[in-house]
N, C-alpha and C positions, 0 to 999 in steps of 0.2 A: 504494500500500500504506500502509495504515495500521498505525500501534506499538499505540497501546491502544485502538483498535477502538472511539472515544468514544461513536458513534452506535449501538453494540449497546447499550448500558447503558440496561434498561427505565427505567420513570418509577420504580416501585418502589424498584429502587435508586439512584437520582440521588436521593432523596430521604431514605435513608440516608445517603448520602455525604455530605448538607451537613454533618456533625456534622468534618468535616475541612478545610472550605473552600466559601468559596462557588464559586470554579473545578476543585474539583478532579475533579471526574465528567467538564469539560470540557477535561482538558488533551489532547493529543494531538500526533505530529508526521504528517506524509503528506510520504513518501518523491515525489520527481520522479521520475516514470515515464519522464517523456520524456530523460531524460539516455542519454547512449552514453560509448561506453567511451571515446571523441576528445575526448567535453566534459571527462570527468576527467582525461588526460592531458597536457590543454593548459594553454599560463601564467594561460588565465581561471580565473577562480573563479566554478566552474558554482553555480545555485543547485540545494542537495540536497533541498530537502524546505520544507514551511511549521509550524510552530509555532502551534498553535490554542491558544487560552484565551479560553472565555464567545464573544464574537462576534466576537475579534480575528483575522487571520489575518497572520502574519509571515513571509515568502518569507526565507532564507538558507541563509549555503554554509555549507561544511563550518569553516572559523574560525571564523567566529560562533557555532555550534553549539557549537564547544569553549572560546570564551569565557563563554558564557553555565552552560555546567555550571561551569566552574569559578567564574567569579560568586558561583552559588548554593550551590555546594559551603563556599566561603568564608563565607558569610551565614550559612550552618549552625553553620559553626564558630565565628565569632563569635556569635553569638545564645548558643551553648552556654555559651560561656567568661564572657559578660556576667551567664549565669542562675548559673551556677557561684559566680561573684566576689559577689552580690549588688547589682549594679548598676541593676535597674532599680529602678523605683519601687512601695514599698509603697503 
């Protein structure tokens, strides 16, 4: 299963999109199908899903996943607070 269904997105719209990014038509996560209900409940750290961007593909679990939103959630917040202060450069 795929979140945002990347490879729906006609050409038409991927070519709207770049005005947001050059990955961002291609972000997407795909859910592991083949996981069971033993792989979640045990001390491993199953992998849940891959992480696409452009031609990358990044297999992780469920920390990683929650590391990386917060990450970016932080990056947000700094970047805002930097534009706020007027820190970057005129």
């Amino acid at each position: 299963m795929s979140i945002n269904q990347s490879f729906a997105i006609p050409d038409k719209a991927r070519e709207k999109q770049k005005k947001y990014g050059k990955y961002y038509s291609s972000i997407d996560f795909e859910l592991n199908n083949d996981l069971r209900e033993n792989d979640i409940l045990s001390d491993r750290r199953p992998v849940i899903g891959s992480l696409e961007v452009g031609h990358y593909k990044i297999k992780l679990t469920y920390n990683e996943c929650v590391r990386i939103a917060e990450t970016l959630v932080d990056a947000l917040n700094v970047h805002e607070k930097a534009y706020r202060l007027g820190t970057y450069k005129k």
